[in-house]
C-alpha positions, 0 to 999 in steps of 0.5 A, spaced: 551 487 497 544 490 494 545 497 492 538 501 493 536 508 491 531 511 496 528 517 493 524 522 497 526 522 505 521 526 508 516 521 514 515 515 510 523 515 507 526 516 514 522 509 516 525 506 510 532 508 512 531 506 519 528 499 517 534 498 512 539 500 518 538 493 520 539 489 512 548 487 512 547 486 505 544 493 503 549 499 500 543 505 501 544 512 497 538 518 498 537 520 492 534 529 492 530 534 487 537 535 483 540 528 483 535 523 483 535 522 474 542 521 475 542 517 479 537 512 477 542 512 471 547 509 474 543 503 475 543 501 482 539 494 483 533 497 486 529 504 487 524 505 492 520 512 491 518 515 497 515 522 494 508 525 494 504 520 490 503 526 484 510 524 483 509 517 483 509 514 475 515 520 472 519 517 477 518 510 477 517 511 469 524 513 469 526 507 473 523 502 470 524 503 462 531 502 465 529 495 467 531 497 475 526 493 480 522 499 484 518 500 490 513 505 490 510 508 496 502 508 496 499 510 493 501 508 487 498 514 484 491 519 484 490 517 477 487 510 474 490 513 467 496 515 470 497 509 473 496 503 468 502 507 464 506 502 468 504 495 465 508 496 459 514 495 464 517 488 465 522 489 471 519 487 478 514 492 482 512 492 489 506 497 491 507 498 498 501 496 501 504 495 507 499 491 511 499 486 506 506 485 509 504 484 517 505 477 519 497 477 523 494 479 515 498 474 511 496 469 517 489 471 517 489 471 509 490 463 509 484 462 513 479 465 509 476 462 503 474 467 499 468 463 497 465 463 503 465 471 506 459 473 508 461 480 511 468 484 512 468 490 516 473 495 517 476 501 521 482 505 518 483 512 521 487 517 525 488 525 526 493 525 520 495 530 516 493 536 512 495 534 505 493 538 497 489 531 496 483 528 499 485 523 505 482 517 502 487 516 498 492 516 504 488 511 508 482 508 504 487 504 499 490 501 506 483 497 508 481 496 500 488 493 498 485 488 504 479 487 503 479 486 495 486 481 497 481 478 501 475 478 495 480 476 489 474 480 486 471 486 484 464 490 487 459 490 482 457 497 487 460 502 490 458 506 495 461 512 499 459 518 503 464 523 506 463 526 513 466 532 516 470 533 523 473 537 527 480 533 526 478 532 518 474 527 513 471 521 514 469 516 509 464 510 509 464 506 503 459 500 502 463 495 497 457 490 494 460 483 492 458 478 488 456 474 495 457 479 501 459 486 503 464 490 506 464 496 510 469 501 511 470 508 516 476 511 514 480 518 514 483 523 517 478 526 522 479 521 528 481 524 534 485 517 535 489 511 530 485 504 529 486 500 525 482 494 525 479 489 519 474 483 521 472 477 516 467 473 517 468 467 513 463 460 514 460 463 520 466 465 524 469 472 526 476 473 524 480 480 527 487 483 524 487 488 529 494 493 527 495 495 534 496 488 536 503 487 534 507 481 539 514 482 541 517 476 536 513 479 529 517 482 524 514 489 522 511 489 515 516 495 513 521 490 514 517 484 511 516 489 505 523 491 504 525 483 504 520 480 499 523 487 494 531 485 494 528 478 494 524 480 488 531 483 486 534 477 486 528 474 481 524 471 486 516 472 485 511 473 491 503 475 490 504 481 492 508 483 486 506 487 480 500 493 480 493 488 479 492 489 485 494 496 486 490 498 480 485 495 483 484 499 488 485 506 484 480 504 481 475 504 487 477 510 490 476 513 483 469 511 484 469 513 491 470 520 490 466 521 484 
């Protein structure tokens, strides 16, 4: 039996309890304000951090020190800085890019060759919620974890424009890559959710439409939560460690600049 720790059970930690009601082989404690420290101290096999991001690197410092696997809701932190403190850790990290984990993305990303990108364009936005920090850290990490998954690379140039709306903000960001750019729409001020990423590659027109989801596909929360207690058990996956995360702090860093 898995024994998790959940810290944070607000919207995102009670998909976290839902998903982990279908794993027979999890044992799952929800940790709180008060007792998360004591908790962790009594060295479950994995903790997952689903707090407001600005608590994000003391809770899983504390994790990790103690060489307990941690996943860690995105994203990873508001700070680049704050951020790289993690490297010095050994223990498995899982950053949830949880887009990443769709089954349509990863069957997509074994299409593409990076080499042969001309141009990747994406749409990232809903009415969200009102939070105390910018919402392109909220939804640009999820279209930039693709997109620089998708690169294997780093801009040469950012570029990034904020426009108001009644419902929010909208973020349009130009990423220049050695061969090709990326655009992207992304934000809080939509009155409605798309999420969708096209790539072309080699003269073909590739689409990961997040909407479309068929009725036999395992929901990339769930993916995630699997490739995390496999990780537990020592088994490696590319979407493991912080290179990408980092990554994609960095670029919205830049972004807000």
């Amino acid at each position: 039996m898995i024994q998790l720790l959940l810290i944070g059970n607000g919207k995102f930690g009670k998909n976290y309890v839902s998903t982990l009601s279908n794993f027979s082989n999890v044992s799952l404690t929800i940790a709180n304000r008060q007792n998360w420290q004591s908790l962790i101290d009594k060295k479950p096999d994995g903790v997952m951090i689903c707090t407001p991001p600005q608590s994000h690197i003391e809770i899983a410092e504390y994790s990790l020190y103690q060489n307990i696997p941690t996943m860690i809701e995105k994203p990873l932190s508001l700070s680049y800085q704050e951020a790289i403190k993690l490297q010095q850790y050994k223990a498995p990290i899982l950053v949830n890019h949880i887009y990443l984990f769709s089954q349509a993305y990863q069957q997509l990303k074994k299409i593409i060759d990076p080499y042969k990108i001309d141009k990747i364009t994406s749409l990232g936005f809903n009415k969200g919620p009102i939070r105390d920090y910018s919402s392109l850290w909220d939804y640009g990490c999820h279209d930039l974890s693709m997109i620089l998954d998708l690169a294997q690379d780093f801009p040469n140039n950012i570029n990034c424009q904020e426009a108001k709306t009644q419902f929010g903000s909208l973020f349009k960001i130009k990423l220049d890559f050695q061969s090709f750019i990326a655009e992207s729409l992304v934000g809080n001020g939509a009155s409605k959710k798309n999420r969708k990423l096209k790539v072309e590659c080699d003269g073909i027109k590739y689409v990961y439409d997040d909407l479309y989801r068929p009725n036999n596909h395992i929901l990339p929360l769930e993916n995630a939560l699997i490739t995390f207690i496999n990780a537990i058990k020592g088994k490696d996956d590319d979407r493991l460690g912080l290179y990408l995360s980092l990554q994609v702090i960095k670029v919205l860093e830049q972004c807000l600049l």
